[in-house]
C-alpha positions as CSV (number, residue, x, y, z in Angstrom):
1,X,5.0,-3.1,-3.3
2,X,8.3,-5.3,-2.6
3,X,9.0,-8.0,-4.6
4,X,8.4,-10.6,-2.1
5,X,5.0,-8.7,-1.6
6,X,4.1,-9.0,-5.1
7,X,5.2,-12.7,-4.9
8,X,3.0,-13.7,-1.8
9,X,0.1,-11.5,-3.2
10,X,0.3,-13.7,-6.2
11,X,0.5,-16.6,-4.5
12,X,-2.9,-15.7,-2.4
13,X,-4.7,-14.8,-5.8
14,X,-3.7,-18.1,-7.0
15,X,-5.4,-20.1,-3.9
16,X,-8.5,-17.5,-4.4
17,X,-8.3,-18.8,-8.5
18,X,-7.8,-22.7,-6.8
19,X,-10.7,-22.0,-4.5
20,X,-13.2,-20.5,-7.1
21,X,-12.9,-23.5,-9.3
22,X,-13.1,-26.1,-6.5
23,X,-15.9,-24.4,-5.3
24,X,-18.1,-24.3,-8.7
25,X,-17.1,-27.9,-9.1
26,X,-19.2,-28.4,-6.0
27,X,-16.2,-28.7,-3.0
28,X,-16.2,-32.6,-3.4
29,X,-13.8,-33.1,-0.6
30,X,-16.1,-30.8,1.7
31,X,-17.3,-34.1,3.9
32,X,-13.9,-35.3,4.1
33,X,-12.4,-36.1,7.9
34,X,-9.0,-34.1,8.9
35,X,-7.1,-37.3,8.6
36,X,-8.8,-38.4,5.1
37,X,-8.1,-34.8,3.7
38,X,-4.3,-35.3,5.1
39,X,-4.2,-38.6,3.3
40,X,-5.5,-36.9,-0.4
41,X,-2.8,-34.5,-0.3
42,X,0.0,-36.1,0.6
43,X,-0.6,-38.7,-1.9
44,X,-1.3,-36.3,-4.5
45,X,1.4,-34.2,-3.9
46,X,4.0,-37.2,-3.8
47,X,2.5,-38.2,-7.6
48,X,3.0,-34.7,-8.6
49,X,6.2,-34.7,-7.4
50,X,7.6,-38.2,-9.0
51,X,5.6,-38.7,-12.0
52,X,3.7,-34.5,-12.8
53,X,1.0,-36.1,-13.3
54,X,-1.9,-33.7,-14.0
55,X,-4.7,-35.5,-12.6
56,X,-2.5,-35.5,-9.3
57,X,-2.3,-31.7,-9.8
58,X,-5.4,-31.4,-9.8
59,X,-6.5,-33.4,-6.6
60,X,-3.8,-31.5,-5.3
61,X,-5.5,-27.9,-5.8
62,X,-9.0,-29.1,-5.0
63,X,-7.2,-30.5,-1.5
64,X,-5.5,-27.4,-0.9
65,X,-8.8,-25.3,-1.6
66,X,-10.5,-27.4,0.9
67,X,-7.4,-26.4,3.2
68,X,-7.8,-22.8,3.0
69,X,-11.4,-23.3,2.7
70,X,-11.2,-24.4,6.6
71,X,-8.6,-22.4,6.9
72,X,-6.0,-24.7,7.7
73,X,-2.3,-25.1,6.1
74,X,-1.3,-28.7,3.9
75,X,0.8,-30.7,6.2
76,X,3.8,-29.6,3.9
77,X,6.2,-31.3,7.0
78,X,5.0,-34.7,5.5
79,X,6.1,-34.4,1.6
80,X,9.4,-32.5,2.7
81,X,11.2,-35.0,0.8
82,X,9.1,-35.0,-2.4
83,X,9.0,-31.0,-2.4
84,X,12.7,-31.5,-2.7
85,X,12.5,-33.9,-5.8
86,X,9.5,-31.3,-6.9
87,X,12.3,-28.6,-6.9
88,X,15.2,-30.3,-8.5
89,X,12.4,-31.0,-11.0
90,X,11.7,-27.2,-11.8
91,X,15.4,-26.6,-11.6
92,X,16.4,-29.2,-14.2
93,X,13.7,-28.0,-16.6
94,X,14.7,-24.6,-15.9
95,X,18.2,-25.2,-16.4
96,X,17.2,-27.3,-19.9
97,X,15.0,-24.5,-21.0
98,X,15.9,-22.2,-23.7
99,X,16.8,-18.7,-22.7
100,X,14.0,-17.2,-24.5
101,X,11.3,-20.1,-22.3
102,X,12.9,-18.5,-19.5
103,X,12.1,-15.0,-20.2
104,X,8.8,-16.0,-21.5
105,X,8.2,-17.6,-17.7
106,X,9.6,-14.4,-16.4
107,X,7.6,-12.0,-18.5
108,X,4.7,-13.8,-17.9
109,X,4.8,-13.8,-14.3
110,X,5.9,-10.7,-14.2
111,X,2.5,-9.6,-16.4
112,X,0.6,-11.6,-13.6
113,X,2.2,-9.9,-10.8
114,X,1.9,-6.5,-12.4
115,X,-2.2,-6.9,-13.0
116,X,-2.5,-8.0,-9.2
117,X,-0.8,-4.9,-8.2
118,X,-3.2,-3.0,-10.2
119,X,-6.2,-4.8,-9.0
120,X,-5.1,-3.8,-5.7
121,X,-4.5,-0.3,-6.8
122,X,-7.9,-0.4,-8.4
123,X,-9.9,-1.7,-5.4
124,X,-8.1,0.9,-3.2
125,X,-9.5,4.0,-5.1
């Protein structure tokens, strides 16, 4: 498996992880109208991006369950501008962070990717 395989593999196991605990919280937003849904996450993903606030996080997963829970994409188009303030973010922290924080983030992503690829392994045999 690629990188960029591992990567977006990861990335669906994380919505699956998002999904699971949205789900056993009883899928609140589940009676929510396209353009009400819309509204949730763009607000939540604008106060993740300008202040990290957890709560916002938070909304912002449950929203994005709901999303793939329909199976439907977040308007990303609409927060362009606040995933770009959302990035700088990471960057500057990354760019502040010691160089052993950075290889910890590394290892442990790496550890994540690496147990995906064997629970993929595993379910294949």
């Amino acid at each position: 498996m690629s990188i960029e395989e591992s990567v977006h593999a990861y990335l669906k196991h994380k919505i699956f992880i998002q999904i699971a605990v949205y789900t056993s919280e009883g899928r609140i937003y589940r009676d929510q109208h396209a353009a009400a849904l819309e509204k949730l996450w763009v607000e939540s993903f604008k106060k993740l991006a300008t202040d990290l606030d957890a709560g916002a996080g938070k909304i912002n997963d449950d929203v994005e369950a709901e999303y793939a829970l329909r199976k439907l994409e977040p308007p990303c188009e609409l927060v362009e501008e606040f995933l770009d303030i959302l990035t700088k973010k990471a960057k500057d922290s990354m760019d502040k962070a010691s160089p052993q924080k950075i290889l910890d983030i590394g290892e442990s992503l790496l550890r994540d990717i690496e147990a995906l690829e064997q629970e993929s392994r595993d379910k294949q045999n």
